[in-house]
Backbone as CSV, one residue per row, in Angstrom:
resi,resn,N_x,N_y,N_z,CA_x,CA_y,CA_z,C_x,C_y,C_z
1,UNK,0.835,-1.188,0.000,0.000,0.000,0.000,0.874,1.244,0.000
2,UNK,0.501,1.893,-1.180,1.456,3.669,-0.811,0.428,4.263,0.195
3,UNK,1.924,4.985,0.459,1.349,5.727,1.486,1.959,7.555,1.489
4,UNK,1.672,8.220,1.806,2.243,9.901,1.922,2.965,10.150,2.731
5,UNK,3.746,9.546,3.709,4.886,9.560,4.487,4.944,7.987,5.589
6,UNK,6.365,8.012,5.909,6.319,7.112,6.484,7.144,7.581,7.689
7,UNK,7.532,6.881,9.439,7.691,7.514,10.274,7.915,6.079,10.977
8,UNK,9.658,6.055,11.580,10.139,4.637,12.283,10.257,5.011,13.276
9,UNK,9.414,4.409,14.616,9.649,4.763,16.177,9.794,3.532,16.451
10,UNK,10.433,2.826,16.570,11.451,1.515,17.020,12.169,1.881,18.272
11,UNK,12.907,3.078,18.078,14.000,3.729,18.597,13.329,4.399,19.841
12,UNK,12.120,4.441,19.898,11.512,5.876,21.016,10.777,4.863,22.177
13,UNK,10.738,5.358,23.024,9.703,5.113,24.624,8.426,5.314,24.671
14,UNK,7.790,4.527,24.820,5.901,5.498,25.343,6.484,6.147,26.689
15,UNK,6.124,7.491,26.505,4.754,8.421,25.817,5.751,9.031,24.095
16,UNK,6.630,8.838,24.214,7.789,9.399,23.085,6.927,8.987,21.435
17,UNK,6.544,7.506,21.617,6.199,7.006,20.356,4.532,7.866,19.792
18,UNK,3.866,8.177,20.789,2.818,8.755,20.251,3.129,10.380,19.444
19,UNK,3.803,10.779,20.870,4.293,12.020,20.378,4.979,12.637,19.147
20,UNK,5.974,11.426,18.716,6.353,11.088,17.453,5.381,11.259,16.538
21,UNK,4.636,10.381,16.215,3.718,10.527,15.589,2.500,11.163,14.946
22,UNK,2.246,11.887,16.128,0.816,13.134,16.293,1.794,14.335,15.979
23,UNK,3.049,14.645,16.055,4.192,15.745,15.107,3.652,15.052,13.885
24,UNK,4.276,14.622,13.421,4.420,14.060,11.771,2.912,13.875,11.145
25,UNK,1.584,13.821,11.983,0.678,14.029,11.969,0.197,15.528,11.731
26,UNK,0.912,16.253,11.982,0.151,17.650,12.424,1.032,18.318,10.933
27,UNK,1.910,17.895,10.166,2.438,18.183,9.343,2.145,17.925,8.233
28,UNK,1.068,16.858,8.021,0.301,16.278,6.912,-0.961,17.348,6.572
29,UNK,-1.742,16.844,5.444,-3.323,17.161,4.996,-4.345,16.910,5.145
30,UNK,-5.236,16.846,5.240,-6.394,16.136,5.589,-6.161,15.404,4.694
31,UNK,-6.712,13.769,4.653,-6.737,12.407,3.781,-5.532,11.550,3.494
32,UNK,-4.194,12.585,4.426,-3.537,12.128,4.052,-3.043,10.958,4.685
33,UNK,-1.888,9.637,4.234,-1.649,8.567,4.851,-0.584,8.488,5.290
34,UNK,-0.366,8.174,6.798,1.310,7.442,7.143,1.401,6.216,8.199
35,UNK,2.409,5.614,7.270,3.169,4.345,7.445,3.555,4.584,8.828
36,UNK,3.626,3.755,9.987,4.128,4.142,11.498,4.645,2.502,11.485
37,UNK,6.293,2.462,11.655,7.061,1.291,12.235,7.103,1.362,13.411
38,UNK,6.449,0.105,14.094,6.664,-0.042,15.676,7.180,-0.889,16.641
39,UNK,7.312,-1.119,17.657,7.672,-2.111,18.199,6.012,-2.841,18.609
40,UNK,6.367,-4.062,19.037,5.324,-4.639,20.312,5.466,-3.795,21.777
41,UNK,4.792,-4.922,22.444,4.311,-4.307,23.641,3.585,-2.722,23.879
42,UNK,4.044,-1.992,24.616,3.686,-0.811,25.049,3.096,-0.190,23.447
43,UNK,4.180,-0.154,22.797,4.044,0.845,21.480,2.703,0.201,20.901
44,UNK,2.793,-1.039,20.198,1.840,-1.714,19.670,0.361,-1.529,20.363
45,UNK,0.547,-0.946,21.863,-0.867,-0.959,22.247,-1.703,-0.136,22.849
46,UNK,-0.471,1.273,22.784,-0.923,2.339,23.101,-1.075,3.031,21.963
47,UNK,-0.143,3.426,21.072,-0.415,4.211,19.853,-1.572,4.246,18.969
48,UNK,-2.181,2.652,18.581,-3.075,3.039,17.825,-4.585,3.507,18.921
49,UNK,-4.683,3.006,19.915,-5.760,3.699,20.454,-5.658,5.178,20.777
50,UNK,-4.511,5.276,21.227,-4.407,7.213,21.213,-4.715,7.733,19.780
51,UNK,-4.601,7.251,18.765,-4.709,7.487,17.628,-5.939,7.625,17.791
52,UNK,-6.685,6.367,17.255,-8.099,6.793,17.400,-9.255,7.638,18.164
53,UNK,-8.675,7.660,19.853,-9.342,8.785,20.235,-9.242,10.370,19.780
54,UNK,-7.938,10.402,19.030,-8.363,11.775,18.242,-8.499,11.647,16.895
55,UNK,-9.662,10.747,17.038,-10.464,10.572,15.474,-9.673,10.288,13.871
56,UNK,-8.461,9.497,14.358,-7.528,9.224,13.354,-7.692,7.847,12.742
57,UNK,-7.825,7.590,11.510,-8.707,5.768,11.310,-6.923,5.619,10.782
58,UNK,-6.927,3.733,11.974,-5.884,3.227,11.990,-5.855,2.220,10.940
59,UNK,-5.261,1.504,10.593,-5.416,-0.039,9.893,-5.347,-1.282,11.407
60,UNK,-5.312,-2.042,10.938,-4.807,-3.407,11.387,-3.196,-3.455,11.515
61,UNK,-2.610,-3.499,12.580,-1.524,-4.092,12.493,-0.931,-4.962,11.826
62,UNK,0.351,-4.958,11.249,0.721,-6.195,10.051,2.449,-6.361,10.797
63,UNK,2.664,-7.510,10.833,3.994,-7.674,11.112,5.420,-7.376,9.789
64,UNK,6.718,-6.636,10.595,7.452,-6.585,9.415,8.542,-6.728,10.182
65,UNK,8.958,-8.246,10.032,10.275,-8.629,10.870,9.397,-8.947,12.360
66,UNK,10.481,-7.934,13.316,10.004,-8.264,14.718,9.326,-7.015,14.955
67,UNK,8.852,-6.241,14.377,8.096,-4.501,14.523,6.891,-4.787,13.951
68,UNK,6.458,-4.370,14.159,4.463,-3.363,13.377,4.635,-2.612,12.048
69,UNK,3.787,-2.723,11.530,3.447,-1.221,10.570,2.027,-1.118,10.794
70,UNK,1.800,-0.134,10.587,0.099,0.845,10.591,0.180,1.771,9.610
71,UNK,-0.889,1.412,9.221,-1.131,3.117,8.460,-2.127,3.627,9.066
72,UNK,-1.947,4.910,9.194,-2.832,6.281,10.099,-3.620,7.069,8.917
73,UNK,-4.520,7.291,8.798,-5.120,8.651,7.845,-5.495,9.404,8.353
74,UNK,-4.962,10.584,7.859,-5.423,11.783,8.591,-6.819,12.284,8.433
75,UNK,-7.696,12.387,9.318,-9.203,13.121,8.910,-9.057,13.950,8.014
């Protein structure tokens, strides 16, 4: 799937990984799409619900290696 940016938080901590994200979020368009590499645990299970409570439609998690990908669309 293309996507309009993509954004690797592997490297970051919760609360770090959301924060990551909702930046690179706030820099996009409305409709627009991004790719988010993640880890498990914490990341995998906080991010996309913070996501969605600010009305952001997530995908399904998909494995790539030992990390996540998501795609986020921006309202």
């Amino acid at each position: 799937m293309n996507t309009d940016a993509f954004i690797d938080i592997t490297a970051d901590n919760c609360p770090m990984t959301f924060v990551r994200v909702k930046l690179k979020l706030e820099e996009m368009s409305s409709g627009q799409t991004l790719t988010v590499r993640l880890n498990g645990g914490e990341p995998i299970k906080n991010v996309p619900i913070s996501l969605q409570d600010e009305n952001y439609t997530v995908s399904k998690p998909r494995a790539d290696g030992n990390c996540f990908l998501l795609t986020v669309k921006k309202p």
